[in-house]
C-alpha positions in Angstrom: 0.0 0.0 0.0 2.0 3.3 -1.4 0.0 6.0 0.5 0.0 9.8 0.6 -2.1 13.0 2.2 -2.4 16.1 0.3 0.2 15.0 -2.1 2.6 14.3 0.5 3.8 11.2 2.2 3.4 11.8 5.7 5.3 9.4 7.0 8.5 8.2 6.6 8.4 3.7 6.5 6.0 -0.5 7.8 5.4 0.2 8.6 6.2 -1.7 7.5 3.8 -4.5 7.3 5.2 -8.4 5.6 3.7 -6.9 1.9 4.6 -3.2 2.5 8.0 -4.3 3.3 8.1 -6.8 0.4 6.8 -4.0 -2.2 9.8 -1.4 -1.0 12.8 -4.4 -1.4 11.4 -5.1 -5.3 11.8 -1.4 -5.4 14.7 -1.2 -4.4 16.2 -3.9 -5.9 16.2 -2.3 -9.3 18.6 0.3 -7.9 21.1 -2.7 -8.0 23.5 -2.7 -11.1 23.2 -5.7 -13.7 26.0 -7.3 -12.7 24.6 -6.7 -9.0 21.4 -8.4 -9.9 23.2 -11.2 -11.8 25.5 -12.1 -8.6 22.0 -11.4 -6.6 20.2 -14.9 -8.6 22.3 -17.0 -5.8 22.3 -16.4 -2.3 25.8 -18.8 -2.2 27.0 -16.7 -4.8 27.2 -13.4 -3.1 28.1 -15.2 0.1 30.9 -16.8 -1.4 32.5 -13.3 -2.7 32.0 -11.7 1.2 32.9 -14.5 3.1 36.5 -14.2 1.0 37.2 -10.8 2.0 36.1 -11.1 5.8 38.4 -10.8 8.3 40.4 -13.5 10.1 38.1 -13.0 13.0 35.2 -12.2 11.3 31.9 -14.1 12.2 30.6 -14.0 9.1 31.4 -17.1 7.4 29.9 -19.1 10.0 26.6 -16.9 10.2 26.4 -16.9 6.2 26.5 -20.7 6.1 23.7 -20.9 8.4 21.9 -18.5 6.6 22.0 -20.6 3.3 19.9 -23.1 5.2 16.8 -21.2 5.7 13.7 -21.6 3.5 12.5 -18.3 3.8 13.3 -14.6 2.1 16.5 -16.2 0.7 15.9 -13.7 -2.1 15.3 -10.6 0.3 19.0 -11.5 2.0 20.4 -11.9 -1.1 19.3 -8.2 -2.7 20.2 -7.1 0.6 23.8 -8.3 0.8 24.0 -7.4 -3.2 23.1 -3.8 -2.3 25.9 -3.6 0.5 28.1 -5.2 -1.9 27.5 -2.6 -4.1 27.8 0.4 -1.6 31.5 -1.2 -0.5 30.3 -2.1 2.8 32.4 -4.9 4.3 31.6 -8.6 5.7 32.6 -7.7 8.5 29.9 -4.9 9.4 27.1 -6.8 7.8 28.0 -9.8 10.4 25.4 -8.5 12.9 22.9 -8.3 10.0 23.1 -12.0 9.3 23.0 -13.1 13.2 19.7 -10.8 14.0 18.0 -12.7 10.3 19.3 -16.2 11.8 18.2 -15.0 15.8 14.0 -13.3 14.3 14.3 -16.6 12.6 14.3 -19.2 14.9 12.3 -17.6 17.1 9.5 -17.3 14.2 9.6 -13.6 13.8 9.4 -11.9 11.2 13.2 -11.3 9.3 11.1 -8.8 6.1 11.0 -5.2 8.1 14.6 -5.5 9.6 15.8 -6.0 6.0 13.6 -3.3 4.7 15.2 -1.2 7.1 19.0 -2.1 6.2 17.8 -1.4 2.3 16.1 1.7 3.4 19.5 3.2 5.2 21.8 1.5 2.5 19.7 3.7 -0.5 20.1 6.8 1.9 23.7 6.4 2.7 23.3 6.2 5.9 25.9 4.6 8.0 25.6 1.0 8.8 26.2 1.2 12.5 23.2 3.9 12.4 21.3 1.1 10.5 21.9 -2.0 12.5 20.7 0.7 15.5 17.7 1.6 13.9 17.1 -2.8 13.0 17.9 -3.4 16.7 15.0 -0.9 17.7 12.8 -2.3 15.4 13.6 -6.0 16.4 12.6 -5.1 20.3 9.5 -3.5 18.9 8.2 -6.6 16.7 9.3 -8.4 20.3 7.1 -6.5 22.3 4.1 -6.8 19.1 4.2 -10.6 19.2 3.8 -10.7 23.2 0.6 -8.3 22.8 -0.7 -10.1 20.7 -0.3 -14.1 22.4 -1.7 -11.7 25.3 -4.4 -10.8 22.8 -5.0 -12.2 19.9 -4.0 -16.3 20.8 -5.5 -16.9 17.7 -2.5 -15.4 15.9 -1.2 -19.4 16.0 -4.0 -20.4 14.1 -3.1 -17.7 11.2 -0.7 -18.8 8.0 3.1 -17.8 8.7 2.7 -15.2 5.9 -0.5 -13.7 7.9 1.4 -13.8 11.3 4.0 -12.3 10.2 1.7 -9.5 9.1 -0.4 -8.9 12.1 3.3 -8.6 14.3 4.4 -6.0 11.5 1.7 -3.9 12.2 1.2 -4.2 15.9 4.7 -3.0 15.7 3.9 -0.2 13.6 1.2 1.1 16.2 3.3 0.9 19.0 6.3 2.9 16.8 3.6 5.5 15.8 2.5 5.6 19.7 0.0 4.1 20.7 -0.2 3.1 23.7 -0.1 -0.4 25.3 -2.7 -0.5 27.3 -5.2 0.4 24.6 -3.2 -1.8 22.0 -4.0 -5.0 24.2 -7.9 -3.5 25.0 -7.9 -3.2 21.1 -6.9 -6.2 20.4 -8.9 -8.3 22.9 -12.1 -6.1 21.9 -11.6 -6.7 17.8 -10.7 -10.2 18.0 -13.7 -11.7 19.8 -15.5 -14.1 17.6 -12.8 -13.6 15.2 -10.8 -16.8 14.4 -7.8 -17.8 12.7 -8.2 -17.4 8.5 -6.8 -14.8 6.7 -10.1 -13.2 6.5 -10.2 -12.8 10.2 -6.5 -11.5 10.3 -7.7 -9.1 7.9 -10.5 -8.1 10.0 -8.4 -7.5 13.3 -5.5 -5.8 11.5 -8.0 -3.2 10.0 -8.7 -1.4 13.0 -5.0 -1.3 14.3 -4.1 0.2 11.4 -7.0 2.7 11.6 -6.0 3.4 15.4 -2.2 3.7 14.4 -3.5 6.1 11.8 -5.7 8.2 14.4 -2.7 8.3 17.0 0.0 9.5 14.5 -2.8 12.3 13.4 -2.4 13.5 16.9 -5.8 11.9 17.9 -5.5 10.8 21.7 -6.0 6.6 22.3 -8.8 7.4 24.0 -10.6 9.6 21.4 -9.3 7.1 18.5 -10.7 4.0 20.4 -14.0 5.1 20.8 -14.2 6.5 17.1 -12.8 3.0 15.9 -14.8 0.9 18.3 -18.3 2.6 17.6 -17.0 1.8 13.3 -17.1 -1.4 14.3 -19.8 -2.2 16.5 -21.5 -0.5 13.3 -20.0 -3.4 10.9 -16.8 -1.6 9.6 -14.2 -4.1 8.9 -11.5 -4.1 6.3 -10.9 -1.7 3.7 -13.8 0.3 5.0 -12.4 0.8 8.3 -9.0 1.8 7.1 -10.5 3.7 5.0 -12.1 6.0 7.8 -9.0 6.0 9.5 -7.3 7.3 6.3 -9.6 9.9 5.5 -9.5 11.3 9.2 -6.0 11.4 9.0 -6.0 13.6 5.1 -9.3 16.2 7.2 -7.5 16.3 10.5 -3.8 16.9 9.2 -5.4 19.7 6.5 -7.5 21.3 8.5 -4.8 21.2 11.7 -8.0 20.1 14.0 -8.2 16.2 14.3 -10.1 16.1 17.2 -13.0 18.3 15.5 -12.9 15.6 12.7 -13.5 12.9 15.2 -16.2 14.7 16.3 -17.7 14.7 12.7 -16.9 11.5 12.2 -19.1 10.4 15.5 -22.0 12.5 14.8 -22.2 10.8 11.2 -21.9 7.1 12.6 -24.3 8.0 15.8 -26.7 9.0 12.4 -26.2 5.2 11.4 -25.9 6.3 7.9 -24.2 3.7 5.3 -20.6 3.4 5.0 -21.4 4.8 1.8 -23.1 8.3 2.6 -20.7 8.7 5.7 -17.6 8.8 2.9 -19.8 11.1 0.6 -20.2 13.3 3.7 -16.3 13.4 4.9 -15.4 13.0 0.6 -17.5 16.5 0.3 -15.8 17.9 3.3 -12.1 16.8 2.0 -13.1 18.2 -1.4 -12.4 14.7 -3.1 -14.5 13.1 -5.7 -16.9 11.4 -4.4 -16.0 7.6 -3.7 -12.2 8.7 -3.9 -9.5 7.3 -1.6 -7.6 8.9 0.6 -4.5 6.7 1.1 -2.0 7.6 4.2 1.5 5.7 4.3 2.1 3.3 7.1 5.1 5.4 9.1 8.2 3.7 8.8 11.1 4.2 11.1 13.7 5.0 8.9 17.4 4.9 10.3 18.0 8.4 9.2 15.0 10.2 11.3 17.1 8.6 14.4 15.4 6.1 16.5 11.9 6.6 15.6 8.5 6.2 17.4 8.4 8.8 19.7 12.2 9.3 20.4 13.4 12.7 19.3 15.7 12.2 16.4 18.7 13.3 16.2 18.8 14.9 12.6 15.7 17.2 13.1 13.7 14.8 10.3 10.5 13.3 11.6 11.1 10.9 14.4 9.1 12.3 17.5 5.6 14.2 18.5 7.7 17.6 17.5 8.6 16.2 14.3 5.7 14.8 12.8 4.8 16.5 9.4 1.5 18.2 9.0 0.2 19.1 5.7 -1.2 21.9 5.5 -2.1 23.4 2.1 -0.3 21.5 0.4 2.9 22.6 2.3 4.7 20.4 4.9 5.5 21.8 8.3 6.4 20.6 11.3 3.7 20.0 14.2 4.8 22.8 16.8 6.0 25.2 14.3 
């Protein structure tokens, strides 16, 4: 999902969800030169021509044979490694790359954002030990995701790898984007009663998190953005409708530089218990979209160079924190507080 507000992206990553993540390495593996891309076909190929120039010392021929054996995203570590090749970075400082794909691994977590995030930094030129800081953040984060939701959501063991995987991506993503535990879990357990284990029903719960994620980063309080997403779906929102709302709050409170007055609209309309369909005519009218158009808001990413994302402060003065959100307001970008 490639989405944008007013003709900006307003946030930087995930968020990096499993098919976000996926989309932004095909991207970027056409930056990768044709001989690149040749070595890329074989994970043992571009191995082989690190594991020659690592150090005596160096971990990395041990970690990159034990790479070689998994089954999965062979092909995302392999553009990875290729890109790094590429940008002269050495064996030895991808090392702690290949033990935190081998570590997510085993434990069943997913290895997709944490290479995102390295080809992400590596396209920017960021430095790698800024990267690996940035993956390390995001690995705790996807740790802390997975525990909410066995909390939860214990039906996230009934749910494909590829759907699990998912649903951790974006629990991740709404804690980066700050929302707040508490209201996560309360979220979580509230959505995912009577909701099993297919990927219909991961589709169903990871709907509103996304919507509340969206809410949250709008400056909405978890509170406020609870009870507009919990009255959506008392009132049969579920999938692309509910994101959907969640987007198009996002576009009218970022514009207009008032969220909480567009909750407020957005309540009176569903207290009406008007169709999904005349509630987007209504907030379409008010965004001045054609009506039925779609209002699509990028999942926030927490790219290496805004620092350490979420609500940390970043170090380079690029959106990272509450400060340093971007707001868009007429078709500008500014800084929330300026």
């Amino acid at each position: 999902m490639r989405s944008r507000l007013g003709g900006h992206s307003i946030l930087p990553r995930v968020a990096v969800s499993a098919a976000l993540a996926g989309g932004l390495l095909t991207g970027l593996a056409g930056a990768v030169s044709a001989a690149g891309s040749a070595v890329g076909e074989s994970l043992a190929a571009v191995i082989e021509l690190y594991a020659a120039e690592a150090s005596g010392g160096s971990d990395f021929p041990l970690l990159a044979s034990r790479v070689q054996t998994l089954g999965r995203d062979r092909q995302q570590i392999t553009e990875t490694l290729v890109r790094a090749r590429d940008l002269g970075v050495r064996a030895d400082d991808l090392a702690p790359l290949l033990d935190q794909v081998l570590r997510l691994s085993a434990d069943g977590m997913p290895v997709r954002p944490v290479l995102s995030r390295y080809l992400q930094g590596l396209a920017k030129g960021v430095p790698v030990a800024r990267i690996r800081g940035a993956a390390e953040t995001l690995e705790i984060r996807l740790r802390k995701a997975d525990e909410h939701l066995r909390r939860s959501y214990p039906e996230i063991d009934a749910l494909s790898i590829e759907d699990r995987h998912g649903m951790i991506d974006h629990v991740a993503y709404a804690l980066e984007v700050g929302v707040r535990p508490e209201t996560l879990d309360r979220s979580l357990a509230f959505m995912g009663k009577g909701v099993g284990g297919g990927a219909d029903d991961a589709g169903s719960v990871r709907a509103p998190i996304l919507a509340l994620s969206f809410l949250v980063y709008a400056g909405v309080d978890d509170e406020r953005s609870f009870e507009l997403v919990s009255t959506a779906w008392d009132q049969g929102y579920r999938g692309a409708n509910l994101e959907r709302l969640g987007e198009t709050v996002v576009k009218l409170g970022t514009s207009s530089g008032n969220p909480d007055r567009v909750v407020n609209r957005v309540l009176d309309l569903l207290g009406a218990e008007l169709s999904p369909d005349r509630v987007f005519q209504d907030l379409d009218a008010l965004a001045g979209e054609p009506a039925g158009g779609r209002i699509s808001p990028s999942v926030p990413v927490d790219d290496p160079t805004r620092g350490q994302g979420g609500r940390h402060r970043p170090d380079d003065g690029s959106p990272g924190s509450s400060e340093g959100k971007l707001r868009v307001v007429d078709g500008s970008q500014s800084k929330v507080g300026d």
